[in-house]
C-alpha positions in Angstrom: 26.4 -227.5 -89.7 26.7 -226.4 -86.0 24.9 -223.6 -84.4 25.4 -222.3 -81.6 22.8 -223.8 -78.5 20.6 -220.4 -78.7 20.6 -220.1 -82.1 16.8 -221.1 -82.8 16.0 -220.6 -86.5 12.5 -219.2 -87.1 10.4 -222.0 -88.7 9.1 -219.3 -91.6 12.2 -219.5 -93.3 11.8 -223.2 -93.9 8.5 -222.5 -95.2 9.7 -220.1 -97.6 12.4 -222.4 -98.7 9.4 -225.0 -99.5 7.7 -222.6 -101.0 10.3 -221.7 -103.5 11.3 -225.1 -103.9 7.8 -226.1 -105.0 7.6 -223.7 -107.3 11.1 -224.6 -109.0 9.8 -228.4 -108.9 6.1 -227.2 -110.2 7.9 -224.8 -113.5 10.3 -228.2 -114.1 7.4 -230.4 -114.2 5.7 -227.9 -116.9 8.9 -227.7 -118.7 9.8 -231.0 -119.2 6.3 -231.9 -120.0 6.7 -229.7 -123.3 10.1 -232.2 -124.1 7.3 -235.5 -124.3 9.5 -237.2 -121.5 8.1 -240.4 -119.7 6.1 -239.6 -116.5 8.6 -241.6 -114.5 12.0 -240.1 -115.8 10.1 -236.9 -115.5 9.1 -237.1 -112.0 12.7 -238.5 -111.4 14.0 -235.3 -112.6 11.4 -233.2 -111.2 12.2 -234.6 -107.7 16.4 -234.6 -108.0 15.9 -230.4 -109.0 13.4 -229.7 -105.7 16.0 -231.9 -103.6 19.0 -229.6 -104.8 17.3 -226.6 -104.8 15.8 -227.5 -101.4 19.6 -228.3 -100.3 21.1 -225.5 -101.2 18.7 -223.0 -100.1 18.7 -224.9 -96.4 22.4 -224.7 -96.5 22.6 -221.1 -97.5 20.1 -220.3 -94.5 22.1 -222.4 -92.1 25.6 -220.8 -93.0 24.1 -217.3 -92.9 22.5 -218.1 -89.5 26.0 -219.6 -88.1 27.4 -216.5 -89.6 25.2 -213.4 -88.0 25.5 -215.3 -84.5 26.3 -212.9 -81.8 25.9 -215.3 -78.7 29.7 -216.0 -78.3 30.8 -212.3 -78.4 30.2 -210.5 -75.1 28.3 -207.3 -75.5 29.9 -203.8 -76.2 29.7 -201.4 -73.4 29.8 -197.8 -74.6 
């Protein structure tokens, strides 16, 4: 996804996305765990749902960002 050059997304967002990713990952983990799944097929799973929430989060952030740019419009003069 291209931004614009001074577009500079703050680096708290991206924390926030880890975050809530973790969490998601952490509450799969617990879950599966109650189905008596392998550790491995487990962690498989547990990783694949932090990478897609982790994806779509990012890309939801990214688009809004490219969205609620202002630098190409020229200012409004009352």
């Amino acid at each position: 996804m291209n931004l614009c050059p001074k577009c500079n997304p703050p680096a708290w967002t991206f924390a926030v996305i880890f975050m809530i990713t973790s969490v998601i990952a952490f509450v799969t983990w617990l879950m599966l765990g109650l189905s008596m799944i392998a550790p491995l097929p487990r962690a498989a799973i547990t990783g694949a749902a932090f990478l897609a929430v982790g994806a779509t989060l990012v890309h939801y952030v990214m688009s809004c960002i490219k969205r609620h740019c202002r630098h190409d419009q020229q200012s409004v003069r009352a």
